[in-house]
C-alpha positions in Angstrom: 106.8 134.8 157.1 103.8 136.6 156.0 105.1 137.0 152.1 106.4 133.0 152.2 102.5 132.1 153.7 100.9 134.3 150.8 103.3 133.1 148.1 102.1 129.3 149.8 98.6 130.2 149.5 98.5 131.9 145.8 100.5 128.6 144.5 97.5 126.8 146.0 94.9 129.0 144.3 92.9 126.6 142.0 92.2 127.1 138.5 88.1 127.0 137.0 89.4 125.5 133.8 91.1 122.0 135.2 89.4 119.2 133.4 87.9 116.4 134.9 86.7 113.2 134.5 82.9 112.2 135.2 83.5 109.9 138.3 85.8 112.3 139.6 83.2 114.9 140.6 82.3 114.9 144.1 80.1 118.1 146.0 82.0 117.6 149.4 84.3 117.7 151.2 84.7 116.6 154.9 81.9 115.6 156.5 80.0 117.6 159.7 80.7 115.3 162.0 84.8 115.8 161.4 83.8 119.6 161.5 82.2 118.9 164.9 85.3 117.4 165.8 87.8 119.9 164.7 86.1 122.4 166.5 86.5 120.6 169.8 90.3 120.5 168.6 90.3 124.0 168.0 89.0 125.2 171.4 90.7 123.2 173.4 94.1 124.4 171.9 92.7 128.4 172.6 91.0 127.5 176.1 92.6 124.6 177.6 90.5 125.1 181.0 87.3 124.6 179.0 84.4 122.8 180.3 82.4 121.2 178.1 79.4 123.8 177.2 82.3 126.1 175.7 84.1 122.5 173.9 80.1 122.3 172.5 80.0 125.7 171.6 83.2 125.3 169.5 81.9 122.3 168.0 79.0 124.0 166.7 81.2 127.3 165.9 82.7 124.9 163.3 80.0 123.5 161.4 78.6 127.1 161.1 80.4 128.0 158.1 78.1 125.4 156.2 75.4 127.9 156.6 76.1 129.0 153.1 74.2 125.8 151.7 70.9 127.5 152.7 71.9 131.2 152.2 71.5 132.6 148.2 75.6 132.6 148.7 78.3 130.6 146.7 78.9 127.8 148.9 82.3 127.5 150.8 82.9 131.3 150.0 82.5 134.1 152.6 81.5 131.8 155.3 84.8 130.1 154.6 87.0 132.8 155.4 89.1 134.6 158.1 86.4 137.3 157.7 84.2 134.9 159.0 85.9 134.1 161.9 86.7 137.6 162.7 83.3 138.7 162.7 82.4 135.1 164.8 85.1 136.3 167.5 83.7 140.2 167.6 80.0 138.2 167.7 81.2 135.3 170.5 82.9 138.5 173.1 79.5 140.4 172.3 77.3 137.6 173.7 79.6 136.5 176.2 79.3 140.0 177.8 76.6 139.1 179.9 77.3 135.6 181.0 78.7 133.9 183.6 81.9 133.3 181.0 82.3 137.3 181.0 86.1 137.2 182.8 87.2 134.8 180.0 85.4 136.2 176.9 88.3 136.8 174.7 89.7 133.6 175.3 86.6 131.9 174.8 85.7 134.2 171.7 89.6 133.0 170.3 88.3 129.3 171.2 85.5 130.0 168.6 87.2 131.9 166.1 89.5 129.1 165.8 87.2 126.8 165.8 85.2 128.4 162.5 88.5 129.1 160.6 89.0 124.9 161.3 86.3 124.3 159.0 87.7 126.6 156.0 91.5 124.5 157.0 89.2 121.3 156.4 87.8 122.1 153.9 91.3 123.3 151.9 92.9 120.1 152.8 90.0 118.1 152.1 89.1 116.9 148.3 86.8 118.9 146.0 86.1 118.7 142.8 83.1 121.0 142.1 83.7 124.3 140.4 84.9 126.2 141.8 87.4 124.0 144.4 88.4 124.9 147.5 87.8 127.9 149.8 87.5 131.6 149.6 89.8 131.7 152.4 90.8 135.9 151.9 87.3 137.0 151.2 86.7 140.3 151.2 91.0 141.0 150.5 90.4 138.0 147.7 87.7 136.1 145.9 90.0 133.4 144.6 88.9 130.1 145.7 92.3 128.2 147.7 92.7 124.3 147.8 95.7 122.4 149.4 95.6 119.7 146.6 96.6 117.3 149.6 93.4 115.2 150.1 94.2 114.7 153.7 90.0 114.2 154.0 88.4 112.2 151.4 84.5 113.6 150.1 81.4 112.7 151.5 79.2 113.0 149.0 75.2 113.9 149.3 74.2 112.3 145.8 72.7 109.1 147.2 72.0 108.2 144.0 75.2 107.4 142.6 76.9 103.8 142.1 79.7 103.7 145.3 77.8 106.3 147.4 77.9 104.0 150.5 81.7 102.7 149.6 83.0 106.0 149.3 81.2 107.7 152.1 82.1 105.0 154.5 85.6 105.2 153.3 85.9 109.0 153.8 84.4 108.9 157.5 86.3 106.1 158.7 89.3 108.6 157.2 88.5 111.2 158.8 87.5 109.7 162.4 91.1 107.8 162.2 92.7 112.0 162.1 90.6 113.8 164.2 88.9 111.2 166.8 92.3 111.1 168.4 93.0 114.7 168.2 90.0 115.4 170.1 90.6 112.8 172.7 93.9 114.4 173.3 92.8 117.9 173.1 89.7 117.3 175.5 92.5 115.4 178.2 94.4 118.3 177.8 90.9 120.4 178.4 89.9 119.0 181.4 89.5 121.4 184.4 92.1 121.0 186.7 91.1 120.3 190.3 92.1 122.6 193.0 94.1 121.7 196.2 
């Protein structure tokens, strides 16, 4: 399973060298707002007895990984990897040690692992043009940048600037809150504390 995943992911590996046309380059890829949401996805698949401050927590595990953009790092590298969400989980079940969430701190820390390594899953499936594209979704094991070529999300792009800015923006997010608006809703049903008899 393993081998057929890797062999997956190394046919996925992008290439610096692809041409491209001018009005095909885009910086982004899905917005923080369907991070935001992903991340409430993510921890209520891990922690499906969540309340809502560890559903918020997830939320903001995920848009974390953008960090990068203010760091002297390549962006969607390091912070876009299973490294990353390794060291989040070993970080979350530190902190957690000395809260009230203490009994459940690997499952919460799991909630928020997941919830970073939805971003980098985002981010491969979303569309990128910018050198390099996709994620460095192996880091430290690889530094080769991964993309799904699917374009599941459309970009939201940060060059206000540019002719079709609102257009394609608009586009994208209305894209993305028609995938993961309903995702959430289910997942934060499903989340719900149960009430005891």
């Amino acid at each position: 399973m393993l081998r057929r995943l890797w062999t997956f992911a190394s046919q996925c590996q992008t290439s610096h060298f692809l041409p491209l046309r001018k009005r095909d380059i885009v910086e982004e890829m899905p917005s923080p707002v369907g991070h935001l949401l992903a991340g409430v996805v993510a921890g209520s698949l891990v922690s499906p007895r969540a309340g809502w401050p560890a559903l918020a927590a997830c939320a903001v595990a995920a848009a974390i990984p953008d960090i990068d953009l203010l760091l002297p790092v390549a962006h969607r590298g390091p912070t876009h990897s299973v490294a990353a969400a390794i060291i989040a989980f070993a970080a979350a079940v530190l902190v957690l040690q000395g809260t009230q969430w203490r009994e459940d701190r690997v499952r919460l820390a799991s909630a928020i692992a997941l919830a970073v390594l939805s971003h980098a899953l985002l981010d491969w499936l979303g569309e990128d043009s910018s050198r390099p594209r996709g994620v460095m979704a192996f880091w430290p094991v690889s530094t080769g940048y991964y993309i799904s070529n699917l374009d599941l999300f459309g970009a939201v792009d940060r060059r206000y600037w540019i002719d079709g800015f609102w257009r394609r923006n608009i586009a994208a997010f209305a894209r993305e809150l028609a995938i993961l608006v309903p995702l959430a809703w289910l997942a934060t049903r499903r989340a719900r504390p149960r009430k005891r008899i």
